[in-house]
N, C-alpha and C positions, 0 to 999 in steps of 0.2 A: 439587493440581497445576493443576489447571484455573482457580480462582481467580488462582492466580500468573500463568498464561497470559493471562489476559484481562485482569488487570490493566497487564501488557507489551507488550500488545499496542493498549490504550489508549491506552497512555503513548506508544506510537511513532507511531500514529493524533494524538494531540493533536499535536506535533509536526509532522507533516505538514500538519496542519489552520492551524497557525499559519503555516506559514511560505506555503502558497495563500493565504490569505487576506492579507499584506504586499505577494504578488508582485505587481510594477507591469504591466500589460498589455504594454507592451515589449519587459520582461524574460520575461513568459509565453510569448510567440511566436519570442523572437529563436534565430533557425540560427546566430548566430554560431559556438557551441560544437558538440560533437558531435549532441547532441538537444537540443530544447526543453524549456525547465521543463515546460510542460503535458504530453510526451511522459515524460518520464520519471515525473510525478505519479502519470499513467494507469498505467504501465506496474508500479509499486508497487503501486497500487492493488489492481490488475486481476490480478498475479499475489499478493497476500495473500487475495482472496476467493477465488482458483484454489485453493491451497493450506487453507485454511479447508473444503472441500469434502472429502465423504468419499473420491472419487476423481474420474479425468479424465472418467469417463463419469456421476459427477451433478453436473458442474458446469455451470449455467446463466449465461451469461454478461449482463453489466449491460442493460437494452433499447438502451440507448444504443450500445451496442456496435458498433463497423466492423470487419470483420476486416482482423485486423492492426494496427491500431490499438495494439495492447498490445507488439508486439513494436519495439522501441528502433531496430532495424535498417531500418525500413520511413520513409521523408521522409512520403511521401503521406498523407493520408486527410484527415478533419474534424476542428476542433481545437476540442476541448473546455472550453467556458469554467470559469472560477473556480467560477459557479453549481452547473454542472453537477458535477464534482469533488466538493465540497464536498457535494452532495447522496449522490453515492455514499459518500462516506467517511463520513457519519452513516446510510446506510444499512448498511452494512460494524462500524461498530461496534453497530449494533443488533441483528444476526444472531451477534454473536460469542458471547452467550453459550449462546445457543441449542444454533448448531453445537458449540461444546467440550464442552459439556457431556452431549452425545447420543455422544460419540468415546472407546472405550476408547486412554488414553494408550498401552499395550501392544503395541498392535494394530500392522501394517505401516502402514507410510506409507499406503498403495492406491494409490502412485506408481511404478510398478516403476523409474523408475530415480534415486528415490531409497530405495535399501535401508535401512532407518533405520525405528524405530517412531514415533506418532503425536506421541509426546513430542519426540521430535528434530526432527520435522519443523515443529516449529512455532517449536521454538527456531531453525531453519533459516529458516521465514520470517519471526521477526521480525526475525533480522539483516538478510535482504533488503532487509525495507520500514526497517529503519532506515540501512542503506548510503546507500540512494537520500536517504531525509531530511537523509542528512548533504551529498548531492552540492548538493541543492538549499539548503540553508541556506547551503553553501559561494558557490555562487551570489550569494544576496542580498549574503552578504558584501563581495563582487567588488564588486558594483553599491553597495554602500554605505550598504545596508538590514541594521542588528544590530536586537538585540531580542529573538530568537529563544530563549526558554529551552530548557531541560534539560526534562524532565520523567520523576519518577525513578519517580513509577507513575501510575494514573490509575481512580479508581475508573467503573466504568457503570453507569449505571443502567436 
């Protein structure tokens, strides 16, 4: 199980990683929409390593971290370049097999209010981070940047 996890979790990670890496610095910053690509980036990002964690109280949040910054609902704070992103997100793939693999699938969430074992909970967050993937591909689209493949797993190493 945990092989197939980390594999899907790759795969939605590469994806993400593809489509930061396209975004034109315009389109990174622009309010025109409800949030900002880089706002929503984070916000994937930063709750897939939340969720990744054995619960709310051993999660360490990125150094880079502003609070609030992760929550969609917030205009304010410091905005996160491509760099930085990008950095997280190859650090996020490099913790994942670690963390899965230390995690009885069985086990409760350690999320009390997602009722659900560790198994669901993860197929819980890769739909998240890949929702948002999709928001932002949608994104580029808009703006006239394709490209963006599929990717249907993804091996780490």
């Amino acid at each position: 199980m945990q092989q197939l996890l980390i594999s899907q979790y790759g795969a939605a990670l590469q994806m993400l990683k593809n489509a930061i890496e396209v975004c034109p610095e315009e389109l990174w910053t622009a309010n025109d929409l409800s949030h900002a690509f880089w706002k929503i980036a984070y916000h994937a990002l930063h709750f897939t390593n939340f969720y990744l964690s054995e619960n709310e109280h051993s999660f360490s949040p990125w150094p880079l971290h502003e609070p609030g910054n992760h929550q969609l609902q917030q205009k304010e704070g410091r905005v996160y370049s491509h760099e930085e992103l990008l950095q997280l997100l190859q650090q996020t793939e490099q913790s994942l097999k670690t963390k899965l693999s230390l995690q009885d699938m069985r086990a409760s969430s350690g999320f009390e209010w997602l009722p659900m074992n560790k198994a669901e909970l993860h197929l819980y967050n890769i739909r998240h981070l890949q929702h948002h993937v999709g928001q932002l591909v949608e994104r580029l689209h808009y703006a006239g940047i394709t490209g963006i493949r599929w990717v249907g797993r993804q091996e780490l190493h």
